[in-house]
N, C-alpha and C positions, 0 to 999 in steps of 0.2 A: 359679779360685784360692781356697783354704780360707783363711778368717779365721783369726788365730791365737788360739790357745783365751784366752790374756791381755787380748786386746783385744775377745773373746767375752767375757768375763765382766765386764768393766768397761761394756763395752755394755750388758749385763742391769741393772747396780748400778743406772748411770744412770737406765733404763727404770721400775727402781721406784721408784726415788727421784724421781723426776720424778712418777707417781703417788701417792705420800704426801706430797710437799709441800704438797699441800692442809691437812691436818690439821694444826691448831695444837698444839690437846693433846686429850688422851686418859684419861678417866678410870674407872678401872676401879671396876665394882659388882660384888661379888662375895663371899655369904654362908657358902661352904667348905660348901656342904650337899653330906650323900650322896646319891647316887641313889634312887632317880628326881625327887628333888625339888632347885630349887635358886632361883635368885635371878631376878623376872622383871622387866622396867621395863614403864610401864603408862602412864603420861602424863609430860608436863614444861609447866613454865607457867614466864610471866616473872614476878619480883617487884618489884624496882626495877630501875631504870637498870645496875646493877650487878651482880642477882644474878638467879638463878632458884632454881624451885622441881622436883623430881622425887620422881618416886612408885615405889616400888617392892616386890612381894610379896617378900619380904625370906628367908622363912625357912618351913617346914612340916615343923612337926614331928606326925607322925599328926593330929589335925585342929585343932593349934594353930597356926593364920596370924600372920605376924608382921610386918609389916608398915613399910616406912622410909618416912618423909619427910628427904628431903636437898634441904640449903641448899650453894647453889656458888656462887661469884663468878666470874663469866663468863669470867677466866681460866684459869677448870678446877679452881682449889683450892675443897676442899670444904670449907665453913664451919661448918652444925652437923648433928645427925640428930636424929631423933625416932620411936619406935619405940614401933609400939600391936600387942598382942595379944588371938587371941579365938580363939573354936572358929566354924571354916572362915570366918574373919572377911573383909570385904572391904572397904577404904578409901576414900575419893572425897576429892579436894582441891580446892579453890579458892581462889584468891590474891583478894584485895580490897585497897581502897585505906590509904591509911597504913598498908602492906608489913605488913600482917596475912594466915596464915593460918588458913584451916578445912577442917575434916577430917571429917568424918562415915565412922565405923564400925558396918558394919551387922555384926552379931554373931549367929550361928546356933545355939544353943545344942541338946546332940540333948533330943526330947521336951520342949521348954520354949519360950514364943513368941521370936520373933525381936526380939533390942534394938539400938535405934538411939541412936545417940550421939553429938553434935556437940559439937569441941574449939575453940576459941578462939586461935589461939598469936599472939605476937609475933613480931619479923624474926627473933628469937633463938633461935624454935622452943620459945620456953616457954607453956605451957599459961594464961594468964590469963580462960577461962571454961570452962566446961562444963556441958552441961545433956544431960539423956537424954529422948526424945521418947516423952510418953505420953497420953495422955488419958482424961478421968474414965468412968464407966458401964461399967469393964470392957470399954473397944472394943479391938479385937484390929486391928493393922495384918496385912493379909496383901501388902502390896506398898508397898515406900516409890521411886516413881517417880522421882522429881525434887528435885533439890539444888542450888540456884541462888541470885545472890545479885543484887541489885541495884545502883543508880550510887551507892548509899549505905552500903554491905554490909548492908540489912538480908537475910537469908536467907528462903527461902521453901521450904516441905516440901510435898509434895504423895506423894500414894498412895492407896492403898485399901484398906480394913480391915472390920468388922462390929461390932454390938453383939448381947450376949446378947439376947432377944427373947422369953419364955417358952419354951414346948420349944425354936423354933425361932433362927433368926439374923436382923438385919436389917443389909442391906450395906448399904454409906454408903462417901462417896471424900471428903476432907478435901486443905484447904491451910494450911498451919499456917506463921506468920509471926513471925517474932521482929528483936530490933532487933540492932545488930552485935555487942551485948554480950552477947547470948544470951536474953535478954530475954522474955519470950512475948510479942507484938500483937495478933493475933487468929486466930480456926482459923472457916472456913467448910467446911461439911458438905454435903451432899448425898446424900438417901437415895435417891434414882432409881435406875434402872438403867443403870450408868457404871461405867465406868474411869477417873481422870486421871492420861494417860499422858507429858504434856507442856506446860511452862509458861516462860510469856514475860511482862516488864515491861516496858512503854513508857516515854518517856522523862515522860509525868507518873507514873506510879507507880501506872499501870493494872495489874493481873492481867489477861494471857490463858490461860484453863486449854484444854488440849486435850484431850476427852476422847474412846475408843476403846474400846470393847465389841464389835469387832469379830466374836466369836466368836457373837454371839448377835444384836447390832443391827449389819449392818455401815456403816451413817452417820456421819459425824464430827459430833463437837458440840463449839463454841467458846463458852465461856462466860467474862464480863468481868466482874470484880470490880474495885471501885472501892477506894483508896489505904487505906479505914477497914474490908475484909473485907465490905462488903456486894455483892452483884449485882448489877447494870447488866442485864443481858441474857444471854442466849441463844441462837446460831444453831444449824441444822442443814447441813452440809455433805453433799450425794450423795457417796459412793464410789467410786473406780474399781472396775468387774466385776474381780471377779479379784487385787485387791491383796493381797500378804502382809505389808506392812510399812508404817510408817509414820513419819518423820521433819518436823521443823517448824525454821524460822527466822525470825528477825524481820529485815528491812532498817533503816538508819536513817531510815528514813520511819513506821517502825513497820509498813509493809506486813507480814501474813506469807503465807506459803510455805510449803505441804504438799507434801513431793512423798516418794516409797517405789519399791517394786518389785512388778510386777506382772505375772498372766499374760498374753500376748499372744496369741490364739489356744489353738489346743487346743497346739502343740508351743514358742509361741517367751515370749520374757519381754522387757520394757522398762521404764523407767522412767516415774511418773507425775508431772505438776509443776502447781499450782494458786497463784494470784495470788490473797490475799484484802485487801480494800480496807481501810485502815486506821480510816479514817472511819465506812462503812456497812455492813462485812461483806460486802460484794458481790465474787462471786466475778470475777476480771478477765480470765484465761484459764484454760483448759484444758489439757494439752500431752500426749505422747504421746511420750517421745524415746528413742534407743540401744535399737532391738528389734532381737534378735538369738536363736540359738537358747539362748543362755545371758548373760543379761544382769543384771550386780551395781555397782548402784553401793555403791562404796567411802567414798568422801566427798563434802563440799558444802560451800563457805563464799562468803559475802558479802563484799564488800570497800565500805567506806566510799562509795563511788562507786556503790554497787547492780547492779555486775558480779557474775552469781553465777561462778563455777570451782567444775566438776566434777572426780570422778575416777571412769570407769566401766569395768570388766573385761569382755570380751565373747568368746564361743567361740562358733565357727558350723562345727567339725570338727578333726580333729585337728591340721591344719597353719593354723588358723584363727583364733588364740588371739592377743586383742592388750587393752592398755590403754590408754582413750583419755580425754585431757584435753581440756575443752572451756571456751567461756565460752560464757554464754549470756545473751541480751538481755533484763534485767528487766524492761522494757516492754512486751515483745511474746511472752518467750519463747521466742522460736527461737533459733538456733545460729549461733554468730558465728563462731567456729572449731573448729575440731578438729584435734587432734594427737595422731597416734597411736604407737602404740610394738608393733610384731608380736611376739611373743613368740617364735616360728621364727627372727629376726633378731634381734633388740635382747636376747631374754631378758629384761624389765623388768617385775617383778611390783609392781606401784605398789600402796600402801594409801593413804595419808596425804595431804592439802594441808595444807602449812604456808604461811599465808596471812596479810602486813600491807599496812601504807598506803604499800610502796613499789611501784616500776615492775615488781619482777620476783616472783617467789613461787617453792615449790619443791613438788617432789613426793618423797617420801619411799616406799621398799619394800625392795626386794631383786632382785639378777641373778643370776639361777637358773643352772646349766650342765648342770645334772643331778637329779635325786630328791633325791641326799643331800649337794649343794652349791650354797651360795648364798654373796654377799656381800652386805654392806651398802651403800644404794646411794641416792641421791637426785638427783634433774634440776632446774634450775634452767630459770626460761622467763620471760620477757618476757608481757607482758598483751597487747601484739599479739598475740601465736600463736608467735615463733619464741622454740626452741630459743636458753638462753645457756650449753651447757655442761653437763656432769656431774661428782657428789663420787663419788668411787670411796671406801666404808667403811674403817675402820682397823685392824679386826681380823685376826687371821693368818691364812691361806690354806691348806686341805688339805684333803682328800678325806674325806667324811660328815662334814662341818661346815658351819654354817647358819649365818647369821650376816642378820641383818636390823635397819633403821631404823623403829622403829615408831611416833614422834610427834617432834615440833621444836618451836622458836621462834626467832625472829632477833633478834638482840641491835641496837647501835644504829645498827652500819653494816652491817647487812644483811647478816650472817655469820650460816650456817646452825647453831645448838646444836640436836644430836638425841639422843635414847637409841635403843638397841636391845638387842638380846638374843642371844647365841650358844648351839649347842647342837653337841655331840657327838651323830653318831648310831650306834647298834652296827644293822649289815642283818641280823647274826645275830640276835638276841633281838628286834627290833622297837624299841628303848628307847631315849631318850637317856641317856649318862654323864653330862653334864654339863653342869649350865646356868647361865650367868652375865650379867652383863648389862653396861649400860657407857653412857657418856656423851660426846660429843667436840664439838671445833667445826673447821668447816671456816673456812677463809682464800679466798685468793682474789675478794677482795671488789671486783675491777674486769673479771671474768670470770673461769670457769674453766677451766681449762688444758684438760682432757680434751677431744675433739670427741666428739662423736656420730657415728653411724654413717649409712650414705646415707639421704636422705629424710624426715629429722627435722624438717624448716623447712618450717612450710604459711603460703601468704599469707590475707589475710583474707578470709572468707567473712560470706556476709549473707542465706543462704539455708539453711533446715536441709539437712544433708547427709543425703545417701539412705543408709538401713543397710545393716549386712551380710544378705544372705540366707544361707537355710542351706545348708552345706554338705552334702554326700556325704560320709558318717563310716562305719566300718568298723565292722565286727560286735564290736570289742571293748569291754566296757562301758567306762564314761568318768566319773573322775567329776569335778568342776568349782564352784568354784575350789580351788585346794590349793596352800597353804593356804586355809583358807576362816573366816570371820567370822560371819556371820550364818547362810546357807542353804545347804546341801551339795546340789547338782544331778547325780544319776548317772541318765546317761543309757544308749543299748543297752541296755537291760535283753530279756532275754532271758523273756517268761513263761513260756514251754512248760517252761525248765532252774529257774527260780527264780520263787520267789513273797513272798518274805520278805525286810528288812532289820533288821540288827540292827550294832548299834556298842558297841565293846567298849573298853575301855581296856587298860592295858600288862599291867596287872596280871590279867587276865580277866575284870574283872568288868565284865557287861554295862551299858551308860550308857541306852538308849533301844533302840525297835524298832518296825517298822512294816510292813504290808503294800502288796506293789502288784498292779496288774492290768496294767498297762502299761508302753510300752516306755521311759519318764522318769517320776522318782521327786523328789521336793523332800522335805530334811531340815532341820528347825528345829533348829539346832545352841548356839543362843543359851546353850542354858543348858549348857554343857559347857565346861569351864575351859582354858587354855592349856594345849597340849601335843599327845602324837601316840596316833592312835585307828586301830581295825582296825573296818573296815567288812567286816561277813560278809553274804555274799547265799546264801541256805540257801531250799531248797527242801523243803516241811512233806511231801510225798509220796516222793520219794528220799530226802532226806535227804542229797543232795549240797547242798556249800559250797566257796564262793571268797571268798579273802579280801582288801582294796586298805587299804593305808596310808592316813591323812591325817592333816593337823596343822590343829588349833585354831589360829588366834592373831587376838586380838583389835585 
């Protein structure tokens, strides 16, 4: 018996609406730019009880960035904006205490050194200090790393720069300190041979600087400066063989936490995790965790409690593609659970942990169905391990439309506030139409409606879980993740056909290029801006080329 189309269609109404009752409201960010350029959201922070903060690349006009800060009050009405410009300018925010923002714009000027500039605003988004970061002896910053504030907002700069030196140059890495007023405090230097590429305060008002020369010394160096800009000490950290990357966290113990991505072997990659003692610098474990033939961790965050929560991306072949949440044992290390999400099944491209002091947290990304369609999309999970439910995104549904959740916060009952970002895409020309971005909050706040799909609930484990081995993957090259953040992994490479990589943007103009000899290739894509790029694999002897899509997003 055929349902009657009337009561076919009211069944659909239903079906959707029963999927958007999640979404309270819906707040559209949207700067009416032409193509190829347009409005991107970047971060969202909380400010008070009542309101938040979000960041958005606002507007680009040839290589004028333009940049918003929006103030919302948690119901979704937007309260004020603040809009800074500069040449290919780039913003960083932080919310501090008595509902003050700061802003630091790092400014690119062509042929002229780079200016850095920190704003001061009130809950109203008005500007009450400003000071532009410089120092005497004509030293030139070439890197301003680290933007961070303290339980006090005083701010703390850190990077690396040079001074003129006769003919020649002398590099020196600086941490430069000032009070919430914008104040100067004091700038500790260092002319060694360093990087400092990351920095932490304890709760007395210790400096931990992390420093990272990687490219030349590969050892970590931890160096602590005392409340007044003077040095305490010094350690030296061994490396993982084979590390590409480098990330740091402090627990509230002040413990910290180095952990990155590493190669694993000659074919596989994993990540690396080190316990440093807060007291003596002693290192307290070692770890080795999620090796796979393509392994990215995406995020990390600590919870009050010294539970860390992973999010890590793992490919071991083409039907092998999964995101897996983890928590893992500060004490020991090892792997409490795992929850995974098969990408052949669930389609669930996770980036993000939106993580508080409640029982449950969320993962934030996108559910992909195709190349040129995704939604926006987040999972909610219990600190045991299981699965509470899914936010299906609230933007409109159609064919070469992207649509993705790129950062959160939870308001005070534990309602998910995310931004994200939509894009039109044309398959003909390779190019987005159009791109806008948007804010929303999801409801639901005694669970969520949606089920997950079979196999989503894992019970507790207390033993690290054995990884994926590699798969048996086809002669087609591959490239991984995509989108991708940090490191673009294409694997099959075929030498005998290609020996060359080169990545292009929409407009042609080539971004970066490298060679290989082998059948896996690793791209540092770090420094390449949001949006969609043409990976060319060219061969310098034929002169034959194949070209693959991907998208930046950060």
């Amino acid at each position: 018996m055929k349902t009657p189309k009337p009561i076919l269609v009211i069944c659909l109404l239903l079906l959707q609406l029963a999927a958007f009752t999640q979404v309270q409201w819906y707040q559209n960010q949207d700067g009416n730019n032409q193509p190829p350029n347009g409005t991107v959201g970047t971060s969202v922070y909380p400010l008070t009880r009542h309101s938040f903060i979000a960041c958005y690349l606002w507007e680009v006009n040839q290589d004028a960035y333009t940049w918003k800060i929006s103030k919302s009050h948690i119901n979704g009405t937007e309260q004020r904006s603040f809009f800074i410009t500069g040449t290919t300018a780039l913003a960083e925010v932080k919310t501090g205490r008595d509902n003050s923002v700061y802003v630091l714009k790092r400014n690119f000027p062509m042929g002229q050194n780079a200016e850095y500039i920190l704003y001061k605003l009130d809950s109203n988004l008005v500007v009450t200090a400003l000071r532009s970061i410089s120092f005497p002896n004509n030293f030139n910053i070439f890197n301003l790393n680290v933007f961070e504030l303290d339980r006090n907002n005083n701010i703390y700069i850190a990077g690396d720069g040079q001074f003129p030196d006769g003919p020649g140059f002398r590099s020196a890495s600086f941490v430069y300190k000032t009070d919430k007023n914008l104040n100067p405090k004091w700038c500790y230097m260092d002319s060694t041979q360093t990087s400092f590429t990351r920095l932490h305060i304890d709760r007395n008002g210790y400096v931990l600087v992390v420093a990272d020369f990687y490219t030349f010394f590969p050892d970590i160096h931890l160096s602590k400066i005392n409340p007044n800009g003077h040095l305490v000490n010094t350690k030296t950290i061994q490396t993982e063989a084979g590390r590409y990357s480098l990330f740091s966290a402090l627990d509230d113990d002040d413990n910290l936490f180095l952990y990155g991505g590493k190669s694993s072997g000659e074919t596989h990659q994993a990540m690396y995790l080190y316990k440093i003692a807060h007291n003596n610098g002693r290192v307290l474990f070692r770890k080795t965790l999620f090796t796979a033939l393509v392994s990215q961790l995406n995020d990390l965050k600590i919870d009050k409690n010294g539970n860390i929560f992973t999010l890590v991306t793992q490919y071991s072949g083409p039907n092998a593609q999964l995101c897996k949440i983890s928590r893992i044992n500060s004490a020991t290390g090892t792997i409490s659970w795992n929850l995974p999400f098969n990408f052949s099944t669930d389609s669930c491209n996770l980036s993000k942990i939106v993580l508080d002091d409640n029982d449950r947290f969320y993962a934030v990304g996108e559910k992909r169905s195709c190349t040129y369609f995704s939604k926006g999309f987040a999972i909610r999970i219990k600190k045991s391990g299981h699965t509470d439910g899914i936010l299906g995104g609230p933007d409109s549904v159609s064919f070469q439309r992207t649509h993705s959740l790129v950062d959160g916060i939870t308001d005070n009952n534990n309602r998910l506030i995310a931004i994200g970002n939509t894009n039109d895409f044309d398959t003909l020309t390779y190019s987005s139409t159009y791109f806008r971005s948007f804010a929303v909050r999801f409801g639901a706040s005694n669970g969520c409606s949606m089920p997950l799909g079979k196999g989503e609930v894992v019970t507790e484990i207390t033993t690290p879980v054995k990884e994926l081995e590699a798969a048996i993957v086809s002669n087609k090259t591959v490239i991984f993740p995509n989108p991708v953040q940090n490191q673009l992994t294409v694997s099959k490479l075929l030498s005998e056909e290609f020996d060359r990589l080169a990545v292009y943007n929409m407009q042609g103009m080539i971004q970066q290029q490298q060679s290989f000899t082998s059948s896996i290739a690793h791209m540092d894509v770090t420094g390449l801006t949001d949006g969609v790029y043409l990976l060319i694999l060219h061969s310098t002897t034929t002169g034959k080329e194949k070209s693959i899509k991907f998208v930046v997003r950060k």
